[in-house]
N, C-alpha and C positions, 0 to 999 in steps of 0.2 A: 422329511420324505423317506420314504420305505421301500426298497425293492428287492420282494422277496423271488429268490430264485431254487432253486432244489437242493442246491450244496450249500450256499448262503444265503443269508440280509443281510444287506447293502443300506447302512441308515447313510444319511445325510442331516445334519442342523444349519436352516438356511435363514435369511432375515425374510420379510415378506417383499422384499426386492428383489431377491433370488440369489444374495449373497451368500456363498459357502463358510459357516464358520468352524464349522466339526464334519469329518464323517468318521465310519468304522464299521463293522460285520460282524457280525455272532455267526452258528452255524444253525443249520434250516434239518431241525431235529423232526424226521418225517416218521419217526417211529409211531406205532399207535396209530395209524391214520393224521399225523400231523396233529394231537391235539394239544402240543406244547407251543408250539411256533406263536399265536397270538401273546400266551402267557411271555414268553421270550423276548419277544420283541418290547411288550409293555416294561418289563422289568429292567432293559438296555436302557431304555429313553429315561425311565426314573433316577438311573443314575448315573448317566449323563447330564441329565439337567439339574441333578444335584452335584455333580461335577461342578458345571460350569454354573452355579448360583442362581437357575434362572429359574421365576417362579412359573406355578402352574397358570397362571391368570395370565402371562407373557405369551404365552402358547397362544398361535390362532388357530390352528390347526395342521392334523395329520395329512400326507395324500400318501396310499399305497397302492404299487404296483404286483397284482399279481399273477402268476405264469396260465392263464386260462381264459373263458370267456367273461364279461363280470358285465352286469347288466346296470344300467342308469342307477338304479337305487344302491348299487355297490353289493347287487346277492354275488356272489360266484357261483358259477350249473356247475364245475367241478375242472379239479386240480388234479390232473394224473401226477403230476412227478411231486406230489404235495401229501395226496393219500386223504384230499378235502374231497367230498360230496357237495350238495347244495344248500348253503346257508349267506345269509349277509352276515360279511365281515365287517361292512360298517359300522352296520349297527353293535356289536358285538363286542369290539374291538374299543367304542366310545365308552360302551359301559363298564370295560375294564380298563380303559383310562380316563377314567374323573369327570365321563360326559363331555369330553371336548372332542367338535366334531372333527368326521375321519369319510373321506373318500376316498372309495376304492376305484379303482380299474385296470382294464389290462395292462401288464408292464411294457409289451409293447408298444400298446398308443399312449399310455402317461409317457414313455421315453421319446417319442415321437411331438406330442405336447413339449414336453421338455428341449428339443431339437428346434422346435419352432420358436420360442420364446426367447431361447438363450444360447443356441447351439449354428449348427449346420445348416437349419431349415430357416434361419430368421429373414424374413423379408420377403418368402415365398406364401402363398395361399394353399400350393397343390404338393404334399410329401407325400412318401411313400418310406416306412423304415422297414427294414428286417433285424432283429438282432439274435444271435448267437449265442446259447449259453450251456448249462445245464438240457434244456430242451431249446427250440425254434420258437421265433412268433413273427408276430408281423403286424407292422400300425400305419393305417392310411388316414391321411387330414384333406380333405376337399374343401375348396373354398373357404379354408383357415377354421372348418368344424370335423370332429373328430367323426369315421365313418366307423359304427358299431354294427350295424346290422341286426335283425331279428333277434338274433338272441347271445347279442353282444360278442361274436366270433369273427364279423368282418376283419379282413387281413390274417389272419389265424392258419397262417402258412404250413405250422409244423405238424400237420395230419395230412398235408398233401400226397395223394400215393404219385410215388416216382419211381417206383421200381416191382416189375410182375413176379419176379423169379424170389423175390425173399419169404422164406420160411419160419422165420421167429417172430412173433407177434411182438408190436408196441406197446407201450405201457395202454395206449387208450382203445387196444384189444386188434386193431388195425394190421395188415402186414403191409411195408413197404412204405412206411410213413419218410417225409424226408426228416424229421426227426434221429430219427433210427440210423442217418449215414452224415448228417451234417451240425449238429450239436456237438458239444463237446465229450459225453458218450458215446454218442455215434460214432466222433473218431476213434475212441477207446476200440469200438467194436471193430471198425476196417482196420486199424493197426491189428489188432489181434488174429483177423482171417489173416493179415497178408503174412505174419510173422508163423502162422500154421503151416503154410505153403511155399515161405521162401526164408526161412529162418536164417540162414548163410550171407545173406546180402544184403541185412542190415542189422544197424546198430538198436535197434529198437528191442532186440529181445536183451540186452542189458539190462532192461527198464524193470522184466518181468512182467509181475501181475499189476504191479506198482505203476504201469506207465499211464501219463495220463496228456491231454490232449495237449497241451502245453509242450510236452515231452517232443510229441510229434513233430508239430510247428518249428522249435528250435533243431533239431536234426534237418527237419527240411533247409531250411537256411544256410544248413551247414553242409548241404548236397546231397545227403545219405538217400541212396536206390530206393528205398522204401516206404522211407517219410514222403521221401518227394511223390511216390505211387500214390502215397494214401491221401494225401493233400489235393492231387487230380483228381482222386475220385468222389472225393467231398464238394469240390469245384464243378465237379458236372455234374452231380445233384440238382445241387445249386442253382445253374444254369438250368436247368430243367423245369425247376420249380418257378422260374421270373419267367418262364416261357421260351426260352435259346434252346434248342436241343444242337 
C-alpha cells in the first residue's frame, strides 16, 4: 500500500489479510512537475522486497493513495501539491512495476476504506473521514460503497472556500481554500502572520523559518499565547468547513 502525500510516501508491506509486516517513507520529490515520484516509489518496493526475499509473483498487488481527485480507472484530473496534470497512474505505474496490477485512488477515501475494514469505521455502513496533512481531503462511504462523485472529487474538502478576506492564492489557484488555514502548511502560514504581529508573546519565533506544524502543536500543549492562537484558528476553520460556524 502507497500513500503518497506532498512531503512524503508512506509505503506499507501487508499480507492479503491486512497484516502489517514492513512500513517506511521516502520523500515526495515534486520537482519537475513530480516526474520522479512514480520512479521512486517503484525503486523503494524493489528493494524492499529484495530486502525481505519476497518474489515478484508473491505480490498480488499495489493500492495507492493519492492527494487529489482519481477517477474509477485510477486516471488522476490533477494533483496540485504533486505538480501531476491528468494521466492514469494505474496504468503507468503497472508498466513500471513488472505489469502487476495497481489501484489507484483518493488517499482520503482509500484511508477511509481502510478505516472501514480494519480501523475506526469497522462495523459501520455510513463514514465520513477528513484527514490532515500536507494539504486536506476528505472520504465518505455510504452504505459500506465508496462515494466518488462525477469526477471523482466527492468529499474533497480542501478547496472548500472558508474565508472572504484572504489574499494569497492556493495552490489550485482559489483564494481562501480551508487548505490554505488547516493543513499542515496552512499552519506554517497562521503561525507565520501571527509571529508578524505579535512576535513578543510567543515562543514560536524561536523556530524561525524552520518552524513547522508539529512545532506548533507541541508549544500549544505546552501553553504558549501563540500556538495556542494559531491552533483556535485552525479549529474554527475546521468547524466551518463540517458546517459549525
Amino acid at each position: 500500500g502507497v500513500d503518497v502525500g506532498g512531503t512524503t510516501v508512506k509505503v506499507g508491506l501487508f499480507t492479503v489479510e491486512g497484516q502489517l509486516l514492513d512500513k517506511w517513507e521516502i520523500i515526495t520529490r515534486t520537482e519537475n512537475n513530480g516526474e520522479n515520484i512514480l520512479f521512486d516509489i517503484c525503486e523503494s518496493l524493489e528493494a524492499k522486497l529484495d530486502e525481505k526475499s519476497i518474489d515478484l509473483d508473491e505480490v498480488k498487488g499495489i493500492g495507492i493513495g493519492l492527494p487529489g481527485p482519481v477517477l474509477d480507472d485510477g486516471t488522476v484530473l490533477q494533483c496540485v501539491n504533486l505538480g501531476w496534470g491528468k494521466f492514469n497512474v494505474s496504468e503507468k505505474m503497472s508498466e513500471m512495476f513488472h505489469g502487476i496490477e495497481v489501484k489507484a485512488g483518493n488517499d482520503a477515501n482509500v484511508a477511509a476504506l481502510g478505516e472501514a475494514w480494519k480501523g475506526g469505521g469497522k462495523n459501520f455502513d455510513d463514514i465520513v473521514m477528513v484527514t490532515l496533512g500536507t494539504g486536506v481531503g476528505g472520504g465518505v462511504i455510504l452504505e459500506g460503497k465508496i462515494l466518488t462523485g462525477h469526477n471523482g472529487a466527492a468529499g474533497e474538502i480542501g478547496h472548500m472556500h472558508v474565508e472572504d478576506g484572504e489574499e494569497l492564492n492556493c495552490n489550485c489557484g482559489g483564494c481562501g481554500c480551508l487548505e490554505q488555514y488547516a493543513s499542515a502548511t496552512g499552519v506554517v502560514r497562521l503561525a507565520n502572520r501571527y509571529i508578524a504581529k505579535n512576535s513578543e508573546s510567543t515562543k514560536m519565533t524561536e523556530f524561525g523559518e524552520d518552524i513547522t506544524a508539529k512545532d506548533v502543536f507541541d508549544l500549544a500543549k505546552e501553553g504558549d499565547k501563540g500556538a495556542v492562537a494559531v491552533v483556535e484558528q485552525m479549529s474554527t476553520y475546521l468547524r466551518k468547513s463540517h458546517g459549525k460556524y
